[in-house]
C-alpha positions as CSV (number, residue, x, y, z in Angstrom):
1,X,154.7,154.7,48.8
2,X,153.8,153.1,45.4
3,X,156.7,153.9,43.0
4,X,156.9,154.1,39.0
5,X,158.8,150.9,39.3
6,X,156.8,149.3,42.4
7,X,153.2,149.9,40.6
8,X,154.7,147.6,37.4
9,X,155.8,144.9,40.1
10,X,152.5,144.8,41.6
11,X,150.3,144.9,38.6
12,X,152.5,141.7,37.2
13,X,151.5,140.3,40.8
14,X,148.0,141.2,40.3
15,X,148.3,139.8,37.0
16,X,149.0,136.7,38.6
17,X,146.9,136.1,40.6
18,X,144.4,137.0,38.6
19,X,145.8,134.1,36.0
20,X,145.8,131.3,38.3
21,X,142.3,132.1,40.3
22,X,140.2,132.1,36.6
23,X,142.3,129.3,35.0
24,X,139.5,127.5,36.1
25,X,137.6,128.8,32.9
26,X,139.6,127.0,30.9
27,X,138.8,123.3,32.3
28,X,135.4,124.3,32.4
29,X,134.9,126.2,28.7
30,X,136.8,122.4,27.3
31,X,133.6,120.3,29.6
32,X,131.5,122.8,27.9
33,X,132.5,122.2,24.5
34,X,132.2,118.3,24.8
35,X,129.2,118.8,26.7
36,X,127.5,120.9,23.6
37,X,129.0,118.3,21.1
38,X,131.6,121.1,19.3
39,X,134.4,118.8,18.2
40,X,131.5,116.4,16.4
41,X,129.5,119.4,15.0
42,X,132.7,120.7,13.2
43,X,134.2,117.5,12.2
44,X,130.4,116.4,10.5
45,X,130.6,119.8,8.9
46,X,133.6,118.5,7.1
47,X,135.0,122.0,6.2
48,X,135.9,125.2,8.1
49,X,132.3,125.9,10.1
50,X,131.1,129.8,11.0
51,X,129.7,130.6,13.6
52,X,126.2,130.8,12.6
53,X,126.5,127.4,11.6
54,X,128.1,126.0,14.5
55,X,125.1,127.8,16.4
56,X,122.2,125.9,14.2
57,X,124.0,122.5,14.4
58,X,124.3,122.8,18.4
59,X,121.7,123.6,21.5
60,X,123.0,126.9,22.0
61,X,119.6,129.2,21.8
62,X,119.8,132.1,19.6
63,X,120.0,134.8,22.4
64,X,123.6,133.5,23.2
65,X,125.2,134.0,19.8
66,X,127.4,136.4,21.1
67,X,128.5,134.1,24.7
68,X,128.9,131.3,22.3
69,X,131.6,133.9,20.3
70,X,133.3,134.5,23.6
71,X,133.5,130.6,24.1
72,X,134.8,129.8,21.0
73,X,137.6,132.6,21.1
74,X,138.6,130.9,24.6
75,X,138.9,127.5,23.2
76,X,140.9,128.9,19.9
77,X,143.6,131.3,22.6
78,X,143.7,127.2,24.3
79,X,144.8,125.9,21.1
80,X,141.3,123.2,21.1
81,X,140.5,124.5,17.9
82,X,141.9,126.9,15.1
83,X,140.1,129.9,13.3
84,X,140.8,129.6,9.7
85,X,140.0,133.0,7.6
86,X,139.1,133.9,4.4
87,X,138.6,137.2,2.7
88,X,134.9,137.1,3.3
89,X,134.2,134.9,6.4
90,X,135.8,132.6,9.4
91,X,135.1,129.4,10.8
92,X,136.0,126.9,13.3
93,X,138.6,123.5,12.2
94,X,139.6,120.6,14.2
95,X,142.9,120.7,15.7
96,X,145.3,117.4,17.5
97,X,143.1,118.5,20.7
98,X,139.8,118.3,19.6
99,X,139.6,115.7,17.4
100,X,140.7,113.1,20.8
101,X,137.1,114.7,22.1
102,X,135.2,113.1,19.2
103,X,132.6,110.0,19.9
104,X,133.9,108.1,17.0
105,X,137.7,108.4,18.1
106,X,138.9,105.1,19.7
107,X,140.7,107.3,21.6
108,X,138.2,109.7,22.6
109,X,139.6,111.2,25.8
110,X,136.1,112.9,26.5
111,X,135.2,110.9,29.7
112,X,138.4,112.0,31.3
113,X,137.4,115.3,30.7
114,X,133.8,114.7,32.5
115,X,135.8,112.8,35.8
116,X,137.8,115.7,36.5
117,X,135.4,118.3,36.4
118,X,132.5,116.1,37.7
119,X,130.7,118.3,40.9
120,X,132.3,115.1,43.3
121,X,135.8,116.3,41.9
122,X,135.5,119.8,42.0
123,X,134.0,119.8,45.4
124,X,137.1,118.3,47.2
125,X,139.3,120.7,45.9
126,X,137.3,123.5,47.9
127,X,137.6,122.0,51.1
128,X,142.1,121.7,50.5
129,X,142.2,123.7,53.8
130,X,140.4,121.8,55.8
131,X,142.0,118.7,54.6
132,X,145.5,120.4,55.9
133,X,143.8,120.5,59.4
134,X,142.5,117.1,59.9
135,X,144.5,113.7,59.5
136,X,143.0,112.4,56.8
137,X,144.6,110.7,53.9
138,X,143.2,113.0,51.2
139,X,140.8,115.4,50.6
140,X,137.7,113.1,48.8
141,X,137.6,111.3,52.2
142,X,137.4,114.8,54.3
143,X,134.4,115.8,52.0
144,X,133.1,112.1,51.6
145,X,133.9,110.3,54.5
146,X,135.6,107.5,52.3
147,X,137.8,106.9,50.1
148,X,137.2,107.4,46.1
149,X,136.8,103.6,45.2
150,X,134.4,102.7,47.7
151,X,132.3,105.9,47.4
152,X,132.5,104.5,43.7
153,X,131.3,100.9,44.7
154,X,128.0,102.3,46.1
155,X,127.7,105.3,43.5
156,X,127.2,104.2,39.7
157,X,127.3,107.2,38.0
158,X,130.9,107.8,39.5
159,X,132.0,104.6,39.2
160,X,131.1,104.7,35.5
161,X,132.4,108.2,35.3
162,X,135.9,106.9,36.9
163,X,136.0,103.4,35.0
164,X,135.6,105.9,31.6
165,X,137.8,107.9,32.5
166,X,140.7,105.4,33.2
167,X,139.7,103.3,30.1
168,X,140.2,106.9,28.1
169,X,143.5,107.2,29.4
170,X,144.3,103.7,29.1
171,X,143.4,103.2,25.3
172,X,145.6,105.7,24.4
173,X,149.0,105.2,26.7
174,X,148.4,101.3,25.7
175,X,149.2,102.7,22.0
176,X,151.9,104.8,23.1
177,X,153.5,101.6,25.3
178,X,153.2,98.8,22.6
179,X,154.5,101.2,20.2
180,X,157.1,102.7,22.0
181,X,158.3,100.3,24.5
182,X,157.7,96.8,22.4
183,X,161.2,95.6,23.8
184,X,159.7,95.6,27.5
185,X,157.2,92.3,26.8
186,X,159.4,90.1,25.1
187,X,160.3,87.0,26.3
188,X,157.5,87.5,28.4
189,X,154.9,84.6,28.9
190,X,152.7,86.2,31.8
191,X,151.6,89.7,32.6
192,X,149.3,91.2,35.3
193,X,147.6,94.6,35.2
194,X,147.3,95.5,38.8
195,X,144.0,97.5,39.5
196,X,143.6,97.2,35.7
197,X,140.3,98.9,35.5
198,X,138.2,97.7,32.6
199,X,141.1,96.4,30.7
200,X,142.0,98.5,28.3
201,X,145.3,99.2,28.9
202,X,146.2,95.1,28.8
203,X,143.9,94.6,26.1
204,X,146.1,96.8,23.9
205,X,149.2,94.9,25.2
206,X,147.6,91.5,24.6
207,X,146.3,92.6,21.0
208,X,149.7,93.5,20.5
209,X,151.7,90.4,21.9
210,X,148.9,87.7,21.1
211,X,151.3,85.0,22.8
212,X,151.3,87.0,26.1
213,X,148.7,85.8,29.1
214,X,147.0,89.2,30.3
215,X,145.2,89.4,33.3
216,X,143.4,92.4,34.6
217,X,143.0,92.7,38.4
218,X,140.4,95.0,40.2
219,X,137.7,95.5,42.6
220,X,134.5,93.1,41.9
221,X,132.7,95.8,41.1
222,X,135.4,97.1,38.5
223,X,135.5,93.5,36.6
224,X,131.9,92.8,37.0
225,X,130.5,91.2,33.6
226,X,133.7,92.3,31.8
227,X,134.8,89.7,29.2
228,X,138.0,88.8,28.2
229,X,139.4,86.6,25.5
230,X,141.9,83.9,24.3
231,X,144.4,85.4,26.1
232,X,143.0,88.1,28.0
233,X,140.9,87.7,31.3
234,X,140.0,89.6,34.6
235,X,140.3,88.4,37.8
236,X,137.9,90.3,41.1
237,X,140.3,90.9,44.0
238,X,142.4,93.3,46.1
239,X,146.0,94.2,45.5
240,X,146.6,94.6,49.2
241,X,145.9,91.3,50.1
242,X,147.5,89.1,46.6
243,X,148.6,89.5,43.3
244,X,148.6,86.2,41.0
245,X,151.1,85.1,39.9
246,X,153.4,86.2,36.8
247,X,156.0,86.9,35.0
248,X,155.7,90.6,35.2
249,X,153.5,93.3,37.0
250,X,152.2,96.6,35.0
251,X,151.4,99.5,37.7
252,X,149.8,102.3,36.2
253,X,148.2,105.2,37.8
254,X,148.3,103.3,41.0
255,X,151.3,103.8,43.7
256,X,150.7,108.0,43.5
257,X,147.1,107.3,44.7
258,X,148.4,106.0,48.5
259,X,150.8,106.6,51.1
260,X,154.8,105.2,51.3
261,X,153.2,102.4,53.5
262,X,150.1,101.1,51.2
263,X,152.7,101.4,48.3
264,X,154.8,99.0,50.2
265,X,152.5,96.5,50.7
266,X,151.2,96.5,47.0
267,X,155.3,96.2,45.8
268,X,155.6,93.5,48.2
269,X,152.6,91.5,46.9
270,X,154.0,92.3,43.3
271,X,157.0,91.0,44.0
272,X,155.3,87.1,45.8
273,X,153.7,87.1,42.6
274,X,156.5,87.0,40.2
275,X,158.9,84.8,43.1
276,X,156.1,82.4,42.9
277,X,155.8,82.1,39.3
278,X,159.2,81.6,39.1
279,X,160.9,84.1,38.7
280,X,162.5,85.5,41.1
281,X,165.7,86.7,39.6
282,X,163.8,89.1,38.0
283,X,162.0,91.1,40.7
């Protein structure tokens, strides 16, 4: 029998479950935002923006004037923008969030956003079960037959997605490190960004330390017509066969993508690469 006190318990179960099954709206109300352009329609406003106004400045057809409300009092509750009111109206501001979603930030975060909640994405997550059956490595390779980076190699638009995505997070965390962490690089004459991406993680190190040698390594068709400069260059390879050689190794977003046993061999070939430069005290 369903008690005074059970019925509570079970509605905060309810509740949830509930939570965690729509959470999904939230990821996919912040893809629609960028998608419609929100962040750079209220920051080109310059001031607190209504709602009629952020409907005229944006694709949304008249008839959804009052979804578009709904959408917008989502993405205020998640904090992506704030709701400023006055005694005769209310509009829309900017907040820390949004503003990394604008096209003129350097640090525009918006491809990240598009990766993550691109259809190839979402997909494997609905087929987690099956993955749990099968030996497979993850669950990209039960939907796709392959792994991510070579389904990438033959697929531009998700290798562009991906390589945008990483050089968001990249251009960001390189700020945070050569900020934060300036201690780490010096002394340091040599530096290798194993499966670098498009180089903006090391580009931000070797802006920073202009005396530092940075070399990006990645897949061919990662580095492919990507330019360096005087002390920046990328190299087309594979970090489970070498690593050239340096004084140091940056790993990022890398190790949590493969097995113990793949990690291994990519630590191994980190470590040849500093012995043979010299240094191998320091491994």
């Amino acid at each position: 029998l369903v008690s005074g006190e059970t019925i509570d318990e079970l509605l905060e179960a309810q509740t949830h479950i509930w939570n965690n099954t729509f959470h999904i709206f939230k990821s996919m109300a912040l893809k629609c935002a960028v998608q419609l352009g929100i962040p750079n329609a209220v920051n080109s406003h310059g001031k607190a923006m209504t709602l009629s106004e952020l409907v005229a400045a944006l694709p949304v057809h008249p008839t959804k004037t009052h979804h578009f409300y709904r959408l917008m009092r989502l993405l205020v509750h998640m904090g992506s923008f704030t709701l400023e009111k006055s005694a005769d109206q209310e509009g829309y501001l900017l907040t820390p969030a949004s503003r990394l979603l604008l096209k003129n930030n350097p640090l525009n975060t918006s491809s990240y956003v598009f990766f993550v909640l691109d259809q190839v994405l979402l997909g494997t997550f609905n087929c987690m079960s099956n993955w749990f059956q099968k030996d497979e490595p993850n669950p990209f390779v039960t939907v796709f037959g392959e792994p991510v980076w070579e389904y990438a190699s033959d697929e531009a638009r998700v290798n562009n997605l991906f390589n945008g995505a990483m050089s968001n997070d990249s251009s960001l965390i390189g700020k945070a490190v050569v900020v934060k962490c300036k201690e780490v690089f010096q002394g340091l004459n040599s530096l290798v960004d194993v499966a670098g991406g498009t180089g903006n993680m090391a580009k931000a190190i070797s802006d920073a330390f202009p005396n530092l040698k940075c070399t990006v390594l990645d897949l061919p068709h990662v580095v492919a017509d990507l330019e360096g400069n005087k002390n920046l260059n990328f190299l087309a390879g594979d970090m489970f066969k070498a690593v050239p050689p340096a004084d140091a190794i940056l790993l990022k977003w890398i190790l949590h993508d493969w097995p113990d046993e793949e990690c291994v061999k990519i630590l191994k070939n980190c470590k040849e690469a500093i012995r043979k430069n010299g240094n191998e005290q320091q491994t």
